[in-house]
Z-matrix of the N, CA and C atoms (Angstrom, degrees):
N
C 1 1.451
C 2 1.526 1 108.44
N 3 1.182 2 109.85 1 145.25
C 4 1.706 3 127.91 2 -179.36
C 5 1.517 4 122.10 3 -134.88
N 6 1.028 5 114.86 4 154.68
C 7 1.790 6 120.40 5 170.88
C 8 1.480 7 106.34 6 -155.49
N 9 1.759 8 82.57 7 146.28
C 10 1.327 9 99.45 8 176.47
C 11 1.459 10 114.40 9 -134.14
N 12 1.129 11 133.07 10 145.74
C 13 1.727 12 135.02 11 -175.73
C 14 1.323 13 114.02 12 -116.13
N 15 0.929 14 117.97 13 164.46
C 16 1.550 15 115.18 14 168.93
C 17 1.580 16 110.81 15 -170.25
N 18 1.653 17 122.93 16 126.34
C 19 1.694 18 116.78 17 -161.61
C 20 1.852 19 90.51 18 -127.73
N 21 1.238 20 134.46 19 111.17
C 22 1.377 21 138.33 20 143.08
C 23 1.489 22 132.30 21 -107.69
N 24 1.413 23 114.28 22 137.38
C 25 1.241 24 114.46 23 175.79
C 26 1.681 25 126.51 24 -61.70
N 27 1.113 26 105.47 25 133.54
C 28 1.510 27 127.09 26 -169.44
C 29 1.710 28 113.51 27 -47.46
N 30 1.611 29 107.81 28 -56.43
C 31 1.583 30 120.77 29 162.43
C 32 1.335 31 124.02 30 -32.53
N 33 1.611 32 113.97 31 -42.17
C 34 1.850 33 125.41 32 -165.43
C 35 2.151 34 82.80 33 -68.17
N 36 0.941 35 133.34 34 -52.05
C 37 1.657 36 130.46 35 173.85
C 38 1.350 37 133.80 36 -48.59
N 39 1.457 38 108.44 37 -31.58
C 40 1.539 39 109.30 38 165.16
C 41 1.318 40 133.29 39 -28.76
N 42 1.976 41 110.13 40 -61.33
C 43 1.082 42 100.62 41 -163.68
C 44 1.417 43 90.82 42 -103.47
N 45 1.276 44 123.33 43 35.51
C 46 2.067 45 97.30 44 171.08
C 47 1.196 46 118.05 45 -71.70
N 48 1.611 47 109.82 46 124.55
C 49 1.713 48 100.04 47 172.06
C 50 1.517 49 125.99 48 -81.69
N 51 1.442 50 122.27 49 -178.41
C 52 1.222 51 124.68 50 -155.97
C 53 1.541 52 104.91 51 -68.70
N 54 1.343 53 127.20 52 -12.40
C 55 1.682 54 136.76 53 172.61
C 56 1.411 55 111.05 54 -49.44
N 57 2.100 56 92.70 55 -67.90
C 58 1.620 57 103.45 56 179.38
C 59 1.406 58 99.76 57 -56.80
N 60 1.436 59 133.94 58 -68.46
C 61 0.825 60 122.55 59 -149.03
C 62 1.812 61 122.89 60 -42.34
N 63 1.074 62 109.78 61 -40.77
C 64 1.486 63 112.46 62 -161.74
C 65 2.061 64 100.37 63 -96.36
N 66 1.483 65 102.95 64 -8.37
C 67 1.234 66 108.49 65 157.20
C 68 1.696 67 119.88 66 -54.73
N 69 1.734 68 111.90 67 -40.31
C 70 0.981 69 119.19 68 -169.15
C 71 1.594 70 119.63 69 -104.93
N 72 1.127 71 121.93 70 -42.17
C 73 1.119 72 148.14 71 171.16
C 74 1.757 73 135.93 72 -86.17
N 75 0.874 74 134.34 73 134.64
C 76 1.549 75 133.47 74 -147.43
C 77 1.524 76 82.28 75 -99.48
N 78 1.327 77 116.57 76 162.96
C 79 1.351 78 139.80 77 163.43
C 80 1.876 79 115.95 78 -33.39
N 81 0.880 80 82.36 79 -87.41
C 82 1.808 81 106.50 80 160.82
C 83 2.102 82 110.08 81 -15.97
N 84 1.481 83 79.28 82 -52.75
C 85 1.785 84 92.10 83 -157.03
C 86 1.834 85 81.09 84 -81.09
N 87 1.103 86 147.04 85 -48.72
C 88 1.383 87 158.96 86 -150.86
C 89 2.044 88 95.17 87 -71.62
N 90 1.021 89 108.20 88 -53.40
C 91 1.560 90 117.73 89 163.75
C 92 0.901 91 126.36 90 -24.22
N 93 2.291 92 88.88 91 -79.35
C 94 2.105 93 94.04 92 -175.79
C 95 1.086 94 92.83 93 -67.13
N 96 1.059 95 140.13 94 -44.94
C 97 1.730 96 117.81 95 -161.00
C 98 1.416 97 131.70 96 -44.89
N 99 1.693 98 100.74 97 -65.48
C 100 1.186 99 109.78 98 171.86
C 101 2.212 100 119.55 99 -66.82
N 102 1.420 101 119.67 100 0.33
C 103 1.463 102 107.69 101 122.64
C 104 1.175 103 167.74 102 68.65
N 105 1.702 104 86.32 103 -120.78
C 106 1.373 105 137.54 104 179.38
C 107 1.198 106 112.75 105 -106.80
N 108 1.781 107 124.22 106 156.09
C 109 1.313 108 120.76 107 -151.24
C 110 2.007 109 84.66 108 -90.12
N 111 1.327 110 91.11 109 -45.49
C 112 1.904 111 96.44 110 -176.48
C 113 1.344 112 115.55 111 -86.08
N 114 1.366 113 120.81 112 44.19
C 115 1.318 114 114.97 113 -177.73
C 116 1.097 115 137.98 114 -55.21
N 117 1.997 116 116.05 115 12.06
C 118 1.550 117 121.46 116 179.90
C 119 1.174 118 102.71 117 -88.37
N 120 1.615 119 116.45 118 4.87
C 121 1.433 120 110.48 119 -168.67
C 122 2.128 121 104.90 120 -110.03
N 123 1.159 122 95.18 121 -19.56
C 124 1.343 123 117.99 122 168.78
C 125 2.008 124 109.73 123 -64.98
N 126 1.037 125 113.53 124 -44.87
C 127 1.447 126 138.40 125 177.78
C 128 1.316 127 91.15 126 -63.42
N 129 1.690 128 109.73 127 -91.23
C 130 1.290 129 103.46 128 -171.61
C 131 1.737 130 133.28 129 -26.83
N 132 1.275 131 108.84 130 -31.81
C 133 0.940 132 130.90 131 -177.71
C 134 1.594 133 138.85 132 -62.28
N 135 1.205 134 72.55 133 -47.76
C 136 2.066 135 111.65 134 169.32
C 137 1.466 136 93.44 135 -79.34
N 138 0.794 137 139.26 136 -52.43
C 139 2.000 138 140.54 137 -162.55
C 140 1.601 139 81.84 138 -73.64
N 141 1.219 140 135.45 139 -57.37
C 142 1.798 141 125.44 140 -159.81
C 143 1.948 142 86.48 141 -69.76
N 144 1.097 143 130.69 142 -44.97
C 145 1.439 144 117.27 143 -170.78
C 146 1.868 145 107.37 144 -59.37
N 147 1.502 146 105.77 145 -49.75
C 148 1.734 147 100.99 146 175.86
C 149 1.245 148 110.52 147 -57.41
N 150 1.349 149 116.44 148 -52.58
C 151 1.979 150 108.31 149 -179.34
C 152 1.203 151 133.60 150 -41.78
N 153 2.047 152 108.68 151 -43.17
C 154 0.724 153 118.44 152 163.87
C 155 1.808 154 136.56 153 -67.19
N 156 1.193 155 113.81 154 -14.11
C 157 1.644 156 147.52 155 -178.18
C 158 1.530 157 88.31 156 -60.65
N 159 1.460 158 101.00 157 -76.00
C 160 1.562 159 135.37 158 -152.00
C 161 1.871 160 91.72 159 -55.09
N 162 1.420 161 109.34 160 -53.81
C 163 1.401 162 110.22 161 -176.27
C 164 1.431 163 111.31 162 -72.24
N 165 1.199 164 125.96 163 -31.19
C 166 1.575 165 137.40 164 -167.21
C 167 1.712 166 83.33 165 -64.67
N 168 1.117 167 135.43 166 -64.42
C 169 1.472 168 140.43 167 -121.82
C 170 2.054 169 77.90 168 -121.87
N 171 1.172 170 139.20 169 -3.19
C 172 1.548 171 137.40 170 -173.93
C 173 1.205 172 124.25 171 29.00
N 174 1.466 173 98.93 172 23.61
C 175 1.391 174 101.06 173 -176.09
C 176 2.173 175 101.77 174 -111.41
N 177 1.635 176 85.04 175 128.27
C 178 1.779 177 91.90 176 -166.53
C 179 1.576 178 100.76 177 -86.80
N 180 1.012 179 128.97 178 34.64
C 181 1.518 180 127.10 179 -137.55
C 182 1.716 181 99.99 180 -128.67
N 183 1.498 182 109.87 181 -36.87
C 184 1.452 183 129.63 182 -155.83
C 185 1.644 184 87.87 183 -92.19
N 186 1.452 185 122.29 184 114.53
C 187 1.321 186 142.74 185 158.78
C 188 1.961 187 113.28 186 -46.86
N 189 1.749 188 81.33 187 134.34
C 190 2.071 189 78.36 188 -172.13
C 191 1.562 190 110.36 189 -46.61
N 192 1.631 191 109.26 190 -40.43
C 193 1.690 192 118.25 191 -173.36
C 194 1.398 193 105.27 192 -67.94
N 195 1.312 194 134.63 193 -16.03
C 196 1.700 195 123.70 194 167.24
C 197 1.785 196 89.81 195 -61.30
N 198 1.027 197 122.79 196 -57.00
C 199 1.597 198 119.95 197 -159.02
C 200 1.002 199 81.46 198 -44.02
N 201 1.968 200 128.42 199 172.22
C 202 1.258 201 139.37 200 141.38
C 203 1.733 202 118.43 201 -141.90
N 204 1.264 203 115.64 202 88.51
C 205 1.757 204 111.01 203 -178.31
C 206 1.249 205 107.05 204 -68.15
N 207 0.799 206 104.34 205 123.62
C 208 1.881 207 124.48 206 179.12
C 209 1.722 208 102.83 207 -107.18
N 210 1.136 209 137.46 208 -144.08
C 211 1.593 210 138.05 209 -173.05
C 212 2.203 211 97.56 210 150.89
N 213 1.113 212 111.79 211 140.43
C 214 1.223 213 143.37 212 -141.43
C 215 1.294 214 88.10 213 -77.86
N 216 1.546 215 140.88 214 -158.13
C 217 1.640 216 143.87 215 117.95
C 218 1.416 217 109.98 216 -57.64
N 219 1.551 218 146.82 217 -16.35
C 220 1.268 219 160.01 218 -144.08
C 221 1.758 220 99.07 219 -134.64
N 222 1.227 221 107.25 220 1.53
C 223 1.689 222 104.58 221 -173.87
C 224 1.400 223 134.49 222 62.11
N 225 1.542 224 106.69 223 9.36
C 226 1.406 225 107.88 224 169.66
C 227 1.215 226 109.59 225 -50.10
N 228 1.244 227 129.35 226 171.06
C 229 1.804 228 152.49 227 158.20
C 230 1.660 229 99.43 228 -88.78
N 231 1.101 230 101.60 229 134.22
C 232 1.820 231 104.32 230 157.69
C 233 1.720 232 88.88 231 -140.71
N 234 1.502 233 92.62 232 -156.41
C 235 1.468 234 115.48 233 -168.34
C 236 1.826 235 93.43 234 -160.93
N 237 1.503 236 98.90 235 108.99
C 238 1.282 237 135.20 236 146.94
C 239 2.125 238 104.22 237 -6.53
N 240 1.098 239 111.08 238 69.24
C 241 1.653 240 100.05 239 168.03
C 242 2.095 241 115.10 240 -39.25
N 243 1.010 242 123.77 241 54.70
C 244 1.255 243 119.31 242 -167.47
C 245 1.579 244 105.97 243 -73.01
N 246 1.245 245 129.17 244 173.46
C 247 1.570 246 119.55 245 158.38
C 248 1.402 247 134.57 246 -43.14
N 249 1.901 248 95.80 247 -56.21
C 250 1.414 249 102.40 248 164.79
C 251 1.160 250 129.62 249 -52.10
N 252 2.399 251 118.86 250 -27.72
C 253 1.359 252 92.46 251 -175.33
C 254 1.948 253 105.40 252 -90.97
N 255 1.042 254 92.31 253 -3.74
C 256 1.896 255 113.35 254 -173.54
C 257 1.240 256 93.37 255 -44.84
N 258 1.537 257 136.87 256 -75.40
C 259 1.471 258 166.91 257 176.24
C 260 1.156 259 83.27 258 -29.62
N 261 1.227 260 130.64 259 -91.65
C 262 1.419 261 133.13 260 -142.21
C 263 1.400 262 109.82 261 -64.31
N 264 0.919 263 102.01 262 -47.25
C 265 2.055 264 112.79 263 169.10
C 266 1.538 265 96.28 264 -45.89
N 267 1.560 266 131.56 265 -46.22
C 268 1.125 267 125.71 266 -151.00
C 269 1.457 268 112.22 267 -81.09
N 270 1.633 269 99.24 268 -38.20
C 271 1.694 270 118.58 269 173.41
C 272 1.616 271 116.17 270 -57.67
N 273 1.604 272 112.99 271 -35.51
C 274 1.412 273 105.15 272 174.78
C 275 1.573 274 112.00 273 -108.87
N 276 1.513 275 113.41 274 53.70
C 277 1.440 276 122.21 275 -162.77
C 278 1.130 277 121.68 276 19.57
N 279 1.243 278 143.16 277 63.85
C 280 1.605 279 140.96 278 150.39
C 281 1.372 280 100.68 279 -123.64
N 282 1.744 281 86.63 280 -174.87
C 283 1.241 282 97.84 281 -167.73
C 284 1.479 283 105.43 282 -140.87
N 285 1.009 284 127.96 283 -8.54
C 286 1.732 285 145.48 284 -164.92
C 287 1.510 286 94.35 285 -117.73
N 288 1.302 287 107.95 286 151.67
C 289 1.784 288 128.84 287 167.37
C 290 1.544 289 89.73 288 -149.24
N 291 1.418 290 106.80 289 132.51
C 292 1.664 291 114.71 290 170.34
C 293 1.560 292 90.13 291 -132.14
N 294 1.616 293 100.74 292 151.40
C 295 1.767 294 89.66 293 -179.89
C 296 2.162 295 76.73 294 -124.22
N 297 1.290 296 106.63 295 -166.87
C 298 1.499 297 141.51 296 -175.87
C 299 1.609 298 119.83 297 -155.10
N 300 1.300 299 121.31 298 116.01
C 301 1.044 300 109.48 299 -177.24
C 302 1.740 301 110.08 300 -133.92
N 303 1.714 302 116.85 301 150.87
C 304 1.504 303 101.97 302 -151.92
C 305 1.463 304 81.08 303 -140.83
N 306 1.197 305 105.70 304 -177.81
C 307 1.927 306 114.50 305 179.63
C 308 1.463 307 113.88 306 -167.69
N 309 1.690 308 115.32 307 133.64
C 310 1.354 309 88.61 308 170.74
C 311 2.146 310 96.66 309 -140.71
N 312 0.950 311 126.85 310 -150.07
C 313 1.632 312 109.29 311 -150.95
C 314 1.324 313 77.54 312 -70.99
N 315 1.441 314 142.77 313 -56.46
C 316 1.316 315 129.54 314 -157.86
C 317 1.229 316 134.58 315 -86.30
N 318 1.822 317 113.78 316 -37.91
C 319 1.318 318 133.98 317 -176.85
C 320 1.687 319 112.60 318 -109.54
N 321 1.467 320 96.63 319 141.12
C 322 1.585 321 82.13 320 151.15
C 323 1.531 322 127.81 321 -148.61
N 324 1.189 323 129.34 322 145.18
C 325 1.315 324 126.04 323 -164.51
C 326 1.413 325 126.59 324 -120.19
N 327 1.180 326 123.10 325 178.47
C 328 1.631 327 123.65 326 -157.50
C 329 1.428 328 129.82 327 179.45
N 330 1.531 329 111.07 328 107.07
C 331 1.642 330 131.28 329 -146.12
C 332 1.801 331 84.82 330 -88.32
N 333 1.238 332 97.52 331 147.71
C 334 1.397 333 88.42 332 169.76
C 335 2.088 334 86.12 333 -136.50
N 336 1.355 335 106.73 334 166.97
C 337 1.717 336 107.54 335 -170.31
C 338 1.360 337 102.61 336 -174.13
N 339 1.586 338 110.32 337 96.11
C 340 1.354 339 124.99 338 155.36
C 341 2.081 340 121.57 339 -90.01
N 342 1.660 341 94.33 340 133.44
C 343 1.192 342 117.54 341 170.09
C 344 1.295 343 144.76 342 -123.65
């Protein structure tokens, strides 16, 4: 078992334009976000789930767009079973990735926990 965290402020998301954005973020994730009326906080959000991925698994190697936050009909968070994250789950023997994601007016943060 592993964890990874990750806490950024909500403001640094405001002004990303549509370049960064899709630099960082998959199609999918660019969608739900925008949404929402405050979608820099949706962003922020998704960036604390990849950081935390990236640190969970310590590998600096895995591109933000391999990550993929997806969210339920009920709005859970998951994480995209992709190949890339399949492998990596496989390399540090697990098989599960659960992420957590929290918010408050300024910051927001995001547990990520493979088992």
């Amino acid at each position: 078992m592993e964890i990874g965290i990750d806490l950024e402020e909500i403001e640094r998301f405001k002004n990303f334009d549509d370049k960064k954005l899709q630099r960082i973020f998959t199609e999918n994730e660019i969608n739900y976000a925008r949404k929402f009326v405050n979608c820099e906080k949706n962003f922020c959000a998704m960036w604390c789930v990849k950081e935390a991925v990236i640190k969970v698994f310590s590998n600096k190697t895995i591109n933000f767009k391999d990550i993929e936050v997806m969210h339920t009909e009920n709005g859970k968070p998951y994480i995209v079973k992709n190949e890339i994250i399949l492998n990596e789950l496989i390399k540090n023997n697990c098989t599960e990735i659960k992420i957590s994601i929290s918010h408050s007016k300024t910051h927001s943060t995001a547990v990520c926990l493979i088992y």
